[in-house]
N, CA, C and O atoms as a MOPAC input file, in Angstrom:
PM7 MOZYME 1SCF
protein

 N      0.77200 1   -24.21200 1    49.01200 1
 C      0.07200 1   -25.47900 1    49.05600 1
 C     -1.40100 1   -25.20100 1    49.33000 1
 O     -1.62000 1   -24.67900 1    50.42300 1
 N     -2.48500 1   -25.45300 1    48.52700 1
 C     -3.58900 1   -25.38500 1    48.90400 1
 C     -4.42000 1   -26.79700 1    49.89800 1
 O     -4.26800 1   -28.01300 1    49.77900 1
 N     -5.12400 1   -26.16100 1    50.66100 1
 C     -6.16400 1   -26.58800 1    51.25600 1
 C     -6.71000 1   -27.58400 1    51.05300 1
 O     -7.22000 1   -27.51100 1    49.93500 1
 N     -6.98300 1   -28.88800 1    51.69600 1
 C     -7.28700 1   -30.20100 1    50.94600 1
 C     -9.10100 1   -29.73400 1    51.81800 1
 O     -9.36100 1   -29.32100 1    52.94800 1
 N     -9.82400 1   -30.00400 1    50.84200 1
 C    -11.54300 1   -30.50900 1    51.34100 1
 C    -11.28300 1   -31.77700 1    51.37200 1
 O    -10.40300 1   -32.53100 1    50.95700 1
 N    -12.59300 1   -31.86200 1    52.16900 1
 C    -13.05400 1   -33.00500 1    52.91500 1
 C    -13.11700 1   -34.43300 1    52.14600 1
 O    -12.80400 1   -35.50900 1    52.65700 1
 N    -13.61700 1   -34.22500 1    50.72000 1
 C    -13.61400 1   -35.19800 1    49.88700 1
 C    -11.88100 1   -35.82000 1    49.31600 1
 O    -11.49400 1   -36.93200 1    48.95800 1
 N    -11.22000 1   -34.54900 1    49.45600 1
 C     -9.81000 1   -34.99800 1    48.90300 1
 C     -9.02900 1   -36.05100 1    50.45000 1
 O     -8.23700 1   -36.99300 1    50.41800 1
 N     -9.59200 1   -35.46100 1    51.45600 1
 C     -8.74600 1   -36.08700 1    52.59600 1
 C     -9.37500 1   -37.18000 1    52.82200 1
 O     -8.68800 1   -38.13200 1    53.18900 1
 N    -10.53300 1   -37.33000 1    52.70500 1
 C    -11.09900 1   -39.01600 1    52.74700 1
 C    -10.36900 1   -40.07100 1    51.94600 1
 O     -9.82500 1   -41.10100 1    52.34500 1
 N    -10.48500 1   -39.56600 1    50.69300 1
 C     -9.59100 1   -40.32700 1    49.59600 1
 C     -8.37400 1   -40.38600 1    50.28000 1
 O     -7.81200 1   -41.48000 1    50.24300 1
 N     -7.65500 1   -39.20600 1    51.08800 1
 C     -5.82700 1   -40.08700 1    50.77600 1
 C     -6.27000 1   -40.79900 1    51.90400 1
 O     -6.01400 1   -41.97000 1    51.62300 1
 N     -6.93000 1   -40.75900 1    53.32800 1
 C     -6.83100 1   -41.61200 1    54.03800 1
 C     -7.31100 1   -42.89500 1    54.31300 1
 O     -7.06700 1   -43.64200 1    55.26100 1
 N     -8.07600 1   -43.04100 1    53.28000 1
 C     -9.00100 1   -44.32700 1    52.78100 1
 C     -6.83800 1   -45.22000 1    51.98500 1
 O     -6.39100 1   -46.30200 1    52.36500 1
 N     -6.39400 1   -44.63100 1    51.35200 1
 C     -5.24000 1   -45.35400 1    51.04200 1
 C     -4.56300 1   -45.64800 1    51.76400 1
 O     -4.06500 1   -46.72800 1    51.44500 1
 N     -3.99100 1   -45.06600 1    53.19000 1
 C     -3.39500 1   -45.60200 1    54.14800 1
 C     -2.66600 1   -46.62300 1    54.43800 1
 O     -1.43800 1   -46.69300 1    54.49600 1
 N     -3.64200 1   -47.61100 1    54.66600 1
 C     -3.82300 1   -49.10800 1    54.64500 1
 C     -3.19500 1   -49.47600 1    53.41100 1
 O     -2.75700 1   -50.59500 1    53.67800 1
 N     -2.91000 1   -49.24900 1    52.33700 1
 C     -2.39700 1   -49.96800 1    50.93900 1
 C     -1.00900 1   -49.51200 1    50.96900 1
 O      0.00900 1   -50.18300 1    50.80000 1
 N     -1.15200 1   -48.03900 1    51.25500 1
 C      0.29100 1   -47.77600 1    51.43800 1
 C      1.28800 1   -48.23500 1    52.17500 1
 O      2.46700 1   -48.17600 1    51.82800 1
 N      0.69100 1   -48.93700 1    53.71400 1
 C      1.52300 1   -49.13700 1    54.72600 1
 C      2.11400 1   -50.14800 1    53.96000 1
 O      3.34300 1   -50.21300 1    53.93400 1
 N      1.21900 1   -51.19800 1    53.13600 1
 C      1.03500 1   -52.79200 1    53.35000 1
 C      2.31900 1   -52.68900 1    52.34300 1
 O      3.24600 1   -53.48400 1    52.50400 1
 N      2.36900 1   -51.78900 1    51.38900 1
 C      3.54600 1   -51.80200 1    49.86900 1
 C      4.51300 1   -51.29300 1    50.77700 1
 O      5.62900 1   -51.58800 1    50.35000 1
 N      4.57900 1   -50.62600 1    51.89600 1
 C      6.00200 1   -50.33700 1    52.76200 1
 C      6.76500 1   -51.35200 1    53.43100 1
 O      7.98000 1   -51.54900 1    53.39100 1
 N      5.88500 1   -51.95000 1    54.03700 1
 C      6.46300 1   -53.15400 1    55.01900 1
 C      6.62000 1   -53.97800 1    53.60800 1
 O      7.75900 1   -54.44600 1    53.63100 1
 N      6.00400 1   -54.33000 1    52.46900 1
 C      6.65800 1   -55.20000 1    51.99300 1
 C      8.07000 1   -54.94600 1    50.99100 1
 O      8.63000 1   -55.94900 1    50.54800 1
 N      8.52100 1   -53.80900 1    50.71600 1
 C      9.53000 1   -53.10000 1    50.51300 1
 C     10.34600 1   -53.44500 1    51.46400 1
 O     11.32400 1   -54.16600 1    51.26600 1
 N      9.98900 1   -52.91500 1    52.70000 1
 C     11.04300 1   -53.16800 1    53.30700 1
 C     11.49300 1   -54.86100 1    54.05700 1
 O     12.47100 1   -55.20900 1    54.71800 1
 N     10.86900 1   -55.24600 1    53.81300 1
 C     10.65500 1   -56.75300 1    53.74000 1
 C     11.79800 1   -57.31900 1    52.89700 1
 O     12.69700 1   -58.05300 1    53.30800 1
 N     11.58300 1   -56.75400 1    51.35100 1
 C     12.25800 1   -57.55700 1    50.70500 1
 C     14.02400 1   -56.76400 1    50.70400 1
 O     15.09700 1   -57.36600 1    50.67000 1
 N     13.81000 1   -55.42800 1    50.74900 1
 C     15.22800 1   -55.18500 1    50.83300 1
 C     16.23900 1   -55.44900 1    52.19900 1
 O     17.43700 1   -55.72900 1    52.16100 1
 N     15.56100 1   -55.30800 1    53.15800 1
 C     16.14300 1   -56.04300 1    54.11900 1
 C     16.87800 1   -58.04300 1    53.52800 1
 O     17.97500 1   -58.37300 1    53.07900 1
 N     16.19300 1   -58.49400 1    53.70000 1
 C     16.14800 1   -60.12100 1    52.87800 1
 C     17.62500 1   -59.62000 1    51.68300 1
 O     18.69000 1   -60.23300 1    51.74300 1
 N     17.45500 1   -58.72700 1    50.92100 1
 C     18.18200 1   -58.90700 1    49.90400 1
 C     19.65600 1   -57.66400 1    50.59500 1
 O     20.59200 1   -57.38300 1    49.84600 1
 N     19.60000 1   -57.23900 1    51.67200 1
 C     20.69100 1   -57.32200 1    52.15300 1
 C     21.53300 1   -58.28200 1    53.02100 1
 O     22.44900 1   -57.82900 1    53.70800 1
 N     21.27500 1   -59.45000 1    53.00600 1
 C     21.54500 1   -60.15400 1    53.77600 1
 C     21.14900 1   -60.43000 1    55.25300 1
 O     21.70300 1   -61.19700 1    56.04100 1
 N     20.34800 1   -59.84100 1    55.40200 1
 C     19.70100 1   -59.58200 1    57.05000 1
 C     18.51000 1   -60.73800 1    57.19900 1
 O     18.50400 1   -61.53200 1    56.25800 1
 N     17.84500 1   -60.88900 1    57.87400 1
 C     16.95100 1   -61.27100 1    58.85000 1
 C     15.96800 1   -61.15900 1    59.10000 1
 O     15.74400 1   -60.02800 1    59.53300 1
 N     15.07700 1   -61.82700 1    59.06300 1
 C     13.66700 1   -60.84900 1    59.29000 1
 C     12.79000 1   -61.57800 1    60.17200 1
 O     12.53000 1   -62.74500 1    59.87800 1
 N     12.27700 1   -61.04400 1    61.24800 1
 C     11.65700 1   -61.57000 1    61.68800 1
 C     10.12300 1   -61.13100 1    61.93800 1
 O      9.85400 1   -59.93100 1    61.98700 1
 N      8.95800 1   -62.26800 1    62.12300 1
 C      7.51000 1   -61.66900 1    61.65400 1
 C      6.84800 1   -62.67700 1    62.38200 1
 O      7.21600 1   -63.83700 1    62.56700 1
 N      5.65500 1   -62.00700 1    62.84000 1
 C      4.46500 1   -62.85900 1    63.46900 1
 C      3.26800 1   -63.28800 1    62.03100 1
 O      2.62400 1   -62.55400 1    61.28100 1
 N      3.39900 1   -65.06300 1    62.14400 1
 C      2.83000 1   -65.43700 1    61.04300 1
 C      2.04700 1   -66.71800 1    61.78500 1
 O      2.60900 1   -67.46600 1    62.58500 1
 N      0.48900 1   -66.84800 1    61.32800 1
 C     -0.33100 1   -68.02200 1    62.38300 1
 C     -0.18000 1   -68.24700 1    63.46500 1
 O     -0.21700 1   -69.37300 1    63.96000 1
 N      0.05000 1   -67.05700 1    64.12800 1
 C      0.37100 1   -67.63200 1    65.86700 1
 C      2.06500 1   -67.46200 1    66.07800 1
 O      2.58400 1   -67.30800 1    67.18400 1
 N      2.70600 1   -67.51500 1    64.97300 1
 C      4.14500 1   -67.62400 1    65.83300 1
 C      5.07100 1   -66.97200 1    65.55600 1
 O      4.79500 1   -66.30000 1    64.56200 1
 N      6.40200 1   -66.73600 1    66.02500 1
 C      7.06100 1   -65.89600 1    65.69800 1
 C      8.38300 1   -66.48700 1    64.59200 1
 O      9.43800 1   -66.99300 1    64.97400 1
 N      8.08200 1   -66.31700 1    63.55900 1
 C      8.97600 1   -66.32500 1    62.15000 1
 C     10.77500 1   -65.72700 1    62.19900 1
 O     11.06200 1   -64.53200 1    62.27900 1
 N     11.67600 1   -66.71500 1    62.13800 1
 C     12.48900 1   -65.84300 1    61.60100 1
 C     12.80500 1   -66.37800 1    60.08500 1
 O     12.87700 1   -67.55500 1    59.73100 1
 N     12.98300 1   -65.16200 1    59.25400 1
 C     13.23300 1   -65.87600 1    57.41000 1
 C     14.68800 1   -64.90000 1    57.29600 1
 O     14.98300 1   -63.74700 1    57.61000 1
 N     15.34600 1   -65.98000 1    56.70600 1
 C     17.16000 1   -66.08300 1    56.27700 1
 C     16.85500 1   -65.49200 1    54.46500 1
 O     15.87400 1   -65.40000 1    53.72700 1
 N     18.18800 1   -65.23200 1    54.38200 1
 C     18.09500 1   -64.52500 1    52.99500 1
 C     18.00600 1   -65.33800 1    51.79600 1
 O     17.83600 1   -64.79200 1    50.70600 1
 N     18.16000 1   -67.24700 1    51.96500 1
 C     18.59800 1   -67.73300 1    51.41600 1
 C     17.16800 1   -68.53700 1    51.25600 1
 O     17.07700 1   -69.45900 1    50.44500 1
 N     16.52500 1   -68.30100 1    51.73100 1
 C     14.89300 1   -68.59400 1    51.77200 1
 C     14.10400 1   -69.21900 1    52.67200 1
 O     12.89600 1   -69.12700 1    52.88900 1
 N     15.17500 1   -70.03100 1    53.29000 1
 C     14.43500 1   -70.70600 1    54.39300 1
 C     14.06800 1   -69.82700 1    56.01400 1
 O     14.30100 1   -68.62500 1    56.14500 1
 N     13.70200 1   -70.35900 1    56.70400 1
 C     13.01500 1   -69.97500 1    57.74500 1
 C     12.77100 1   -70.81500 1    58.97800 1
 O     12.41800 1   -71.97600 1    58.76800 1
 N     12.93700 1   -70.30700 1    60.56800 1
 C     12.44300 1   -71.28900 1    61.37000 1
 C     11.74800 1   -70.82100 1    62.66900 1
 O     12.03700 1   -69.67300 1    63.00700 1
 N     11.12800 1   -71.30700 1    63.23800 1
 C      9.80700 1   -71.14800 1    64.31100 1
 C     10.97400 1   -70.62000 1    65.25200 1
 O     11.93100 1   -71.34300 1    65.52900 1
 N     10.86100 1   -69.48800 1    65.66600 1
 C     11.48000 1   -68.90900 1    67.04800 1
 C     10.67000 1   -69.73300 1    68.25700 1
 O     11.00900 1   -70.75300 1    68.85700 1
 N      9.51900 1   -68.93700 1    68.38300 1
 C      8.71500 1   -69.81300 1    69.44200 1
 C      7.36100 1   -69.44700 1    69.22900 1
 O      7.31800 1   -68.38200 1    68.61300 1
 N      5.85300 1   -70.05900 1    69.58000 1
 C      4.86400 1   -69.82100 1    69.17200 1
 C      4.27800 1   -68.87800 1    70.31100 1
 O      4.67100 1   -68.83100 1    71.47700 1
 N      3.11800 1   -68.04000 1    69.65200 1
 C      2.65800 1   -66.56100 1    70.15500 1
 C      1.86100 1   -66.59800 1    70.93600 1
 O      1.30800 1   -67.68900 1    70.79200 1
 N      1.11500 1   -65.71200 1    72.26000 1
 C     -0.03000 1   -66.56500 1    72.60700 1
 C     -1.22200 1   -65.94100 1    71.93400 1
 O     -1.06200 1   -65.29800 1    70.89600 1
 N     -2.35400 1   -66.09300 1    72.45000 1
 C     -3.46700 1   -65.95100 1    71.71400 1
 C     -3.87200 1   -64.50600 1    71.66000 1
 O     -4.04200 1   -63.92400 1    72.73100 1
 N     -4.05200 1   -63.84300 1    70.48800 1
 C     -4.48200 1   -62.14800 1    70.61300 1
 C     -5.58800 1   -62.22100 1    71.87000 1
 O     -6.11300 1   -63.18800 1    72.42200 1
 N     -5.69900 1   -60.94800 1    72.05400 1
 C     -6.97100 1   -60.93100 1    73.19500 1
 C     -7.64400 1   -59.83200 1    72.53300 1
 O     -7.15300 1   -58.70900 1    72.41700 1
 N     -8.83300 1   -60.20000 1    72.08200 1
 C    -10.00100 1   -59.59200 1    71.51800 1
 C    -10.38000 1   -58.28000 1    72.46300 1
 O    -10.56800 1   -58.26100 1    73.67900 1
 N    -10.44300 1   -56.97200 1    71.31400 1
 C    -11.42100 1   -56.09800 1    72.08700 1
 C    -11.63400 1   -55.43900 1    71.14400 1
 O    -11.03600 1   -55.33800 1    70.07300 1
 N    -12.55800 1   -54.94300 1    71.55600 1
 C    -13.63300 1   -53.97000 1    71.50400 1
 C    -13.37600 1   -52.53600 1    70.89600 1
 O    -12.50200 1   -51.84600 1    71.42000 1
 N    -13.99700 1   -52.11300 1    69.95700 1
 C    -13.43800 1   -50.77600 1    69.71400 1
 C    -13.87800 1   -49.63000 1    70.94600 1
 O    -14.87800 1   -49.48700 1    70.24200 1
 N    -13.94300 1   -49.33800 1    71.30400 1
 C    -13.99200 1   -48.35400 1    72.64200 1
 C    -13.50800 1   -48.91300 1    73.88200 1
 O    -13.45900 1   -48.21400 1    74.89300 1
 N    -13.20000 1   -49.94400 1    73.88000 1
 C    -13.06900 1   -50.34700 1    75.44400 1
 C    -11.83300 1   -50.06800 1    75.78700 1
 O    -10.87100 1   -49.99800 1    75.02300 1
 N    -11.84600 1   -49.84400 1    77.37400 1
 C    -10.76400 1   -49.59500 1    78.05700 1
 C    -10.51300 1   -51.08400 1    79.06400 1
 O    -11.33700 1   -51.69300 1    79.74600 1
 N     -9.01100 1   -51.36400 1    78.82800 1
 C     -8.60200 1   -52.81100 1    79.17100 1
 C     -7.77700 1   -51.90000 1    81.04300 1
 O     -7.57700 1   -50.70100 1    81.23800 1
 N     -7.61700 1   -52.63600 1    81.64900 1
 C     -6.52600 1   -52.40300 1    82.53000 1
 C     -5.95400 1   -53.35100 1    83.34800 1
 O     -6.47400 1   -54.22400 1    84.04200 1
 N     -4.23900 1   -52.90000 1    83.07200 1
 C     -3.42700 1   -54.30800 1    83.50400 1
 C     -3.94600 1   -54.37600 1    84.85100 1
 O     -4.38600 1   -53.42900 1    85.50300 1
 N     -3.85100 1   -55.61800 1    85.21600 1
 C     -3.64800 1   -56.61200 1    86.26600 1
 C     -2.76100 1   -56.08900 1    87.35000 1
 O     -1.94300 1   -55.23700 1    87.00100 1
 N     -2.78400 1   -56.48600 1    88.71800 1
 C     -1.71500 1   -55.93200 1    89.28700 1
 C     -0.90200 1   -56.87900 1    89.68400 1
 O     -1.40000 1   -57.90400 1    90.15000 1
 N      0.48800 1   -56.74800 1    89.58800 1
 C      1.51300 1   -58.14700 1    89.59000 1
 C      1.68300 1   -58.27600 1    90.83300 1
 O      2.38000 1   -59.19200 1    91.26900 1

C-alpha cells in the first residue's frame, strides 16, 4: 500500500462528512424496511418513525448549549 501525501489525505477527509451522512441514511432506511424502529432527534424533539410511515413525538429535547470551539465546559456539582 503506498503512502498517501498530504493533498490525497485532505481530499478523503474533506469527504467524511458525505460519507457519514449516505451511512446513517442507509442505515436508516434498512432498519425501517426491517420492520424496526427508529428513533431520531428532529426540531427539538425526540422522533420515533414505524415502518409503516407514520411517526410520534416521544418527548421534546431541551435546548443545545452552544460552545465554542476550544472551550472547556465543566459539570456542575450535584
Amino acid at each position: 500500500m503506498k503512502a498517501l501525501d498530504e493533498k490525497a489525505m485532505t481530499y478523503l477527509e474533506a469527504r467524511i462528512p458525505e460519507l457519514a451522512e449516505g451511512a446513517v441514511k442507509q442505515a436508516y432506511c434498512k432498519h425501517l424496511a426491517a420492520g424496526r424502529t427508529v428513533v431520531e432527534a428532529v426540531h427539538g424533539q425526540l422522533i420515533e418513525s414505524f415502518p409503516d410511515g407514520t411517526s410520534r413525538v416521544i418527548k421534546p429535547l431541551a435546548a443545545p448549549t452552544p460552545v465554542v470551539p476550544g472551550q472547556r465546559r465543566e459539570r456542575g456539582k450535584r
